[in-house]
C-alpha positions, 0 to 999 in steps of 0.5 A: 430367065430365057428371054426376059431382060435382068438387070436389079439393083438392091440397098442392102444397108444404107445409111451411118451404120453401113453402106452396101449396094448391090447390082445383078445382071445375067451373069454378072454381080456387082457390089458398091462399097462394103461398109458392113462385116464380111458376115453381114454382106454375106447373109443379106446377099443369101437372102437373096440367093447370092454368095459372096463368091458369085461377086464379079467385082466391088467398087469403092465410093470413098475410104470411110469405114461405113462403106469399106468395114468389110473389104479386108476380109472378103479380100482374105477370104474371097479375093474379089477384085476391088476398083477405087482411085489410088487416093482412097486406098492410100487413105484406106490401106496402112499395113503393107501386108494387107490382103486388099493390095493384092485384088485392087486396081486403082485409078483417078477420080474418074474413069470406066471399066467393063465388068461383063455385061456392066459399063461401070463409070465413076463421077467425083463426089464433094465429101470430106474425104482423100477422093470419093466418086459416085458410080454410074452402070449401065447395061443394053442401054439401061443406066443405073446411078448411085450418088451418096456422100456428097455435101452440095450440088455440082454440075458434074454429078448432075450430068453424070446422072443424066438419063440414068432410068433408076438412081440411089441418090442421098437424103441424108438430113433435114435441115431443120431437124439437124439444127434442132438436134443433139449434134455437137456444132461443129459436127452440124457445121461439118455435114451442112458443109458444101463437103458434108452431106445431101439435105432434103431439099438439095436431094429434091432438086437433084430429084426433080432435075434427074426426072426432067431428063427421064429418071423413074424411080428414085431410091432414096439413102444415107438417110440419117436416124438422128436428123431425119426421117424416111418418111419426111425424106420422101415426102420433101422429094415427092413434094417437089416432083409435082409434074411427075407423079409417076416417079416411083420414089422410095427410102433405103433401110438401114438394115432391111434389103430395099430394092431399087425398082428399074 
C-alpha cells in the first residue's frame, strides 16, 4: 500500500456473547477488549489476514468477561502487552500466577499512550463495573472512538469523541422492547440505570452530537438480542441524524466481522 493512506477498523464480535474490536494501521495491530476464546479471535483475525502474534498491543475496556474471555490464554500463548486501569485488573485477576500479570501495564482511568503510529487515549465510561473507559486512536490526524458500556450520557465522553471521523458507539436496547420483554425486574432495572447500558434513543443523541462536530460514519454495537434489533437501532439513530444524510451509519454483528468504514 505504498503511498495510500491505512488506517481500519473492524467489530469482530459485539455484543453480550463477546466483545472484540480490531484497529490496523501500517504497521501496527491493535485489539479492543477480548470477550471471545483466544480460538475465536484468532480465526475471525485470519479471515482477515492476521495472526494474533501480529497484535502490537490489546486494551481492556472494563473486567467483564464478555470483553476479557480470552486475555488469559493469548497471555500464555502470545504474551501481548495488555493496557487497562489497576482497578480492572484487581477485579479481573485473582490467581497470582496468572500469566496476564506479566504483559500488563497498568493505569487510572484515563491516561494515553503511543502505540507505533497510534495515539491511544482512554475516557472513563459509567457502567457498573471496578472502572471501565472507552478508547479513542487516533493516527496522522485521523481519530477513531469506541464508547461501549455505558448506562447514560456524560460530558466527558461526549468531548472525548469530539472530532472522532469514525466511531463504534452503543446501541444496546430499546426502551420499549425491554420493558416488554422476558428480563427479570430487577435486571431491567440494572441496564436502564444511569450504570447499565446505552438505549436508542440516548445512542441517537450521542450520534447526532458526534456529527455536529464532523463524525462520518457511525457503527453502531453491544446491540442486545433480547431488546433490541439491528434494524431498529439504526433506524432510531438514522431518525434523529435528519441534517446529515450522508453519515454513514451501520450496526455490528455479534458474530460476523463488521467493518467501521473511515
Amino acid at each position: 500500500m505504498t503511498g495510500e493512506f491505512k488506517l481500519k477498523a473492524y467489530s469482530l464480535f459485539s455484543g453480550s456473547s463477546g466483545n472484540c474490536f480490531f484497529v490496523e494501521g501500517e504497521n501496527t495491530k491493535l485489539l479492543i477488549d477480548c470477550g471471545v476464546s483466544a480460538r475465536s479471535a484468532e480465526k475471525a483475525l485470519a479471515s482477515l489476514g492476521v495472526n494474533l502474534c501480529d497484535i502490537s498491543a490489546i486494551f481492556v475496556t472494563h473486567e467483564h468477561v464478555d470483553h476479557t474471555k480470552g486475555l488469559e490464554v493469548i497471555s500464555k500463548r502470545f504474551h501481548i502487552p495488555t493496557y487497562m486501569t489497576e482497578l480492572t485488573a484487581r477485579a479481573l485477576i485473582h490467581d497470582p500466577c496468572a500469566s496476564l500479570l506479566r504483559d500488563l501495564y497498568l493505569f487510572d482511568g484515563n491516561y494515553s499512550v503511543d502505540i507505533g503510529e497510534f495515539h491511544i487515549k482512554s475516557f472513563l465510561t459509567p457502567h457498573d463495573s471496578a472502572r471501565s473507559v472507552g478508547y479513542t486512536v487516533e493516527k496522522d490526524g485521523v481519530k477513531l472512538g469506541f464508547a461501549t458500556d455505558m448506562g447514560c450520557l456524560r460530558e466527558n465522553v461526549k468531548e472525548a469523541l469530539i472530532g472522532c471521523r469514525a466511531a463504534l458507539v452503543e446501541a444496546n436496547h430499546d426502551i420499549v422492547m425491554l420493558d416488554m420483554g422476558p428480563y427479570p425486574y430487577d435486571l431491567k432495572r440494572r441496564i436502564k440505570s444511569e450504570r447499565g447500558h446505552l438505549s436508542n434513543d440516548d445512542c441517537a443523541e450521542l450520534c447526532r452530537f458526534l456529527c455536529e462536530n464532523g463524525t462520518k460514519s457511525i457503527l453502531l454495537g453491544h446491540i442486545s438480542k433480547e431488546n433490541n434489533t439491528p434494524g431498529l437501532a439504526v433506524e432510531t439513530v438514522k431518525g434523529a441524524l435528519g441534517n446529515y444524510p450522508d453519515v454513514t451509519v451501520g450496526a455490528a454483528s455479534s458474530n460476523e466481522i463488521t467493518e467501521l468504514i473511515i
